[in-house]
N, C-alpha and C positions, 0 to 999 in steps of 0.2 A: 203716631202714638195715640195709643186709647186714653181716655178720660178716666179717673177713678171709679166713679160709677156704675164704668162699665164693668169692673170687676166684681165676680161675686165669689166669697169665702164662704168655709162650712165652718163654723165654732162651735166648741165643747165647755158648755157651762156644767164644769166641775161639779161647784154647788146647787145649782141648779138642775142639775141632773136628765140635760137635755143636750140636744145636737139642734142648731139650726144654720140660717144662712144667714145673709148680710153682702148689702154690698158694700165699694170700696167708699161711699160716702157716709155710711151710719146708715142706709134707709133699707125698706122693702126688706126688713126682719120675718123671717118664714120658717117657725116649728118645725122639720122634718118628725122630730121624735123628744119622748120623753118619756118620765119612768128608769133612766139610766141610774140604776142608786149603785154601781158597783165603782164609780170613780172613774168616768171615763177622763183619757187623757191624752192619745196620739190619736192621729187622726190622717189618712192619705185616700187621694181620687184617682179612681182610675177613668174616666170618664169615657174611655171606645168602649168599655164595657160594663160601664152606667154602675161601677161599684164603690159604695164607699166603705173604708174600712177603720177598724175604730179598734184600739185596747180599752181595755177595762182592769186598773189597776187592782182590784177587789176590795175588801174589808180592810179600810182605812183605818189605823188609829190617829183623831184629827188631832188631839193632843202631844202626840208625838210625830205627826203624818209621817209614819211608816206604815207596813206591811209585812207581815210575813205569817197569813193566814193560809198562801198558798192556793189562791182562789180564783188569781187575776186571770185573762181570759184575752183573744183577737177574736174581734167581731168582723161580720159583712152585714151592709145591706144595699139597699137600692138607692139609688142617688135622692128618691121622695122619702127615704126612711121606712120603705116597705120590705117585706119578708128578709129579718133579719136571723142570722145565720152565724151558728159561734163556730169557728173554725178551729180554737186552739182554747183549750180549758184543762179542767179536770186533771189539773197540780202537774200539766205539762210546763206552764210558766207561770213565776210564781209573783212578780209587780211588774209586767211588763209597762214601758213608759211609753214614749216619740218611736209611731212606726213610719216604715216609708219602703217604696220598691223598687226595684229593676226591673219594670212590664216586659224589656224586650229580653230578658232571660227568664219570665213568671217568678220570679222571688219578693216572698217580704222580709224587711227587713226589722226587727225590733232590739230594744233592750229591756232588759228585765234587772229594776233597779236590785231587790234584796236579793234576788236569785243571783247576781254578779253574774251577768251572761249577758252576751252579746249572741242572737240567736238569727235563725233564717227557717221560712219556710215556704212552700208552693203557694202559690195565689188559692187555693182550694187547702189550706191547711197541714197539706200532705207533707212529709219526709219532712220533721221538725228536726234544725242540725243547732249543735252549741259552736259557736263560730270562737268564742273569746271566753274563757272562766277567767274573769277579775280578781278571784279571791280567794279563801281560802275559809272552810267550813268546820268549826264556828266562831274560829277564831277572828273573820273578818267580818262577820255578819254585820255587825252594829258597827262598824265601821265605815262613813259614808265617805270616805277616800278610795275604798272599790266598789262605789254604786255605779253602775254605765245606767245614762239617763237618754241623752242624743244621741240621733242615728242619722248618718248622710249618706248615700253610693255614688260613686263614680264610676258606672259601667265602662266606660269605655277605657278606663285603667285598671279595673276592676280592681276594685279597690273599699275600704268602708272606712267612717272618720265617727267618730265616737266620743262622748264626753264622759270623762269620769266628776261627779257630783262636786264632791267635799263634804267635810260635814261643815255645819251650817254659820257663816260668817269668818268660815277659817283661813282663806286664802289658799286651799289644799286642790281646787278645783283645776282638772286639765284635759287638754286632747288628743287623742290617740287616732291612729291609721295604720291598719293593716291590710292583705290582699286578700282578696274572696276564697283564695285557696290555701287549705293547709301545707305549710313546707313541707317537704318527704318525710316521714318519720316522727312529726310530732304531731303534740294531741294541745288543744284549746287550751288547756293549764301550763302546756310547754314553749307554744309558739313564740319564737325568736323574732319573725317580722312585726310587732306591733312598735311603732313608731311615737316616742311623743313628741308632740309636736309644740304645743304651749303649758308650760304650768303655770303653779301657784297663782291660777286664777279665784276669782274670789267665788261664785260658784255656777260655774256655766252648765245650761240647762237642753234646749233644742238647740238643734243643727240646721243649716241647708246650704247644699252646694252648688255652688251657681257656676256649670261649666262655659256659659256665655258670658260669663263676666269676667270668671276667673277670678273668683273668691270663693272663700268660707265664710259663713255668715253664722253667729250663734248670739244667743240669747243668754244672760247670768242675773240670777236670782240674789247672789248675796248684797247686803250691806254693808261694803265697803269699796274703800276705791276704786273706780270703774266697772261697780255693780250696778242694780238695777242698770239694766244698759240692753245693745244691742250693739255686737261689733263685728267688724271684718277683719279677714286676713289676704293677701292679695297672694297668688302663686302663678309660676312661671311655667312654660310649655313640660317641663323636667317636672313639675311637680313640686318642686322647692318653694317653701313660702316664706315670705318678708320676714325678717326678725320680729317687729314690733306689731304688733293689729293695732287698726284704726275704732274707736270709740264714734259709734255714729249718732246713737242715742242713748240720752240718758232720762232718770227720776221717773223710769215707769213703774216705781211699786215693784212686784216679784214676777218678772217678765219671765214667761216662760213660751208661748209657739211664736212662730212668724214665717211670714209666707215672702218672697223674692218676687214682683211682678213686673216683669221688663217690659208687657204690654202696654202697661200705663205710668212706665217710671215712675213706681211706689215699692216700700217697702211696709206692711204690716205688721202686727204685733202685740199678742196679748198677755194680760197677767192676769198673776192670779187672785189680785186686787180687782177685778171685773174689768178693766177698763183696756179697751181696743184703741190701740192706737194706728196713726198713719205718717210717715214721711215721703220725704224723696229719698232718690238712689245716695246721698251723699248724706242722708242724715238729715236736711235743711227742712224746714215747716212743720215740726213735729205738733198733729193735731191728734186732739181726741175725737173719736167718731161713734163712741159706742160705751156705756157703764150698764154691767149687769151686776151677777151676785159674784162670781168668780171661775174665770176661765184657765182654758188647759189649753190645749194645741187647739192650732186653723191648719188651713189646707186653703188651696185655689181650686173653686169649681171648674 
């Protein structure tokens, strides 16, 4: 097993309006970029092909932190934060949140909180598809019980897990899973296989699916029972998961990315109170390692 140290993350300082690194002990902090004023927020590496890719939720109202300016954007760039490259913009998606991919089929994966869509596109931007409509227009708009925020894949069941928001300290928050592929005959507003799988969570935010572990791992932002937190859910070779998720961390402020590292038996975790945290695989030693202005998603370099 590696050392924390030896682990290096990319973080998205929301407010800050920057991307940089860090390792797994707090040190050796390294700018890639900055200048990000559109809201960045998700954040995935693809590292054989030196790419890092980044949403940009857009024109934030911080007052309300919503969106629906219709602006928000998927970025690329180089793992130094050089020539960077928008792949998905220009009111194709309209707050996309938490991206992530399936490298060995070229897709990415995102959701797009106001736009109520669960969306997928080619590693280069191309053939943008609506994989999930959450809601119903305009009826649902302002309704953050069909916001999809977290995004996780299971290629090899091919498969997607998803969070739907809540609106804010409601207990309304849940998680859904459906397959990569539309059932014969229906369309994203219609699909039958969408699966929930936990509700009336309080309001869970990022996702990561850990298939060497054989859990679900998500992050929930609200203020109440088993909020601020960071929990798992355990599932079996079938797919089938535990009644109950385990609460591994708690009192992180408004947790929102986290990154799984089995390298170094840690798990990370940031909010959007600025403060990077660290544990172990079971939740034990929760250390702070890192305070800035306010962050959004991490990734493992």
């Amino acid at each position: 097993m590696t050392a924390a140290a030896d682990t290096t993350l990319v973080v998205l300082d929301i407010l800050g309006q920057k991307v940089f690194t860090i390792n797994g002990d707090g040190e050796e902090v390294n700018v890639l970029r900055t200048g990000l004023d559109k809201a960045p927020d998700g954040v995935f590496i693809d590292t054989a092909r030196g790419h890092v890719y980044a949403t940009m939720m857009g024109t934030v109202d911080m007052k309300t932190q919503t969106s629906h300016v219709e602006d928000g954007a998927v970025w690329r760039m180089n793992l130094d934060g050089s020539d960077p490259v928008r792949l998905v913009g220009g009111g194709v998606t309209e707050t996309p949140k938490q991206i992530t991919a399936d490298l060995q089929n070229g897709k990415l994966y995102w959701c797009d909180r106001e736009g109520m869509r669960v969306m997928r596109a080619g590693l280069d931007g191309s053939d943008v598809e609506t994989l999930v409509v959450t809601g119903t227009r305009p009826r649902d708009t302002d309704d953050a019980s069909h916001w999809p925020v977290g995004i996780a894949v299971d290629p090899k069941a091919r498969q997607f897990y998803f969070t739907l928001k809540g609106n804010s300290d409601a207990g309304q928050g849940s998680i859904c899973r459906a397959g990569y592929d539309l059932p014969d005959g229906e369309t994203p507003e219609t699909r039958s296989d969408v699966e929930v799988l936990f509700r009336n969570l309080p309001e869970p935010i990022d996702l990561e699916f850990d298939g060497e572990g054989g859990f679900l791992y998500w992050t929930d932002r609200g203020d109440l029972k088993g909020g601020n937190s960071l929990s798992r859910a355990a599932f079996d070779k079938t797919g089938r998961f535990e009644a109950e998720p385990k609460l591994l961390m708690q009192d992180l402020g408004e947790a929102i990315g986290l990154v799984v590292d089995h390298a170094s038996g840690h798990i990370f975790v940031s909010s959007l109170n600025g403060v990077l945290y660290r544990a172990r695989m079971d939740g034990s030693d929760q250390t702070v390692i890192g305070t800035f202005t306010g962050l959004s998603g991490i990734a493992k370099l």
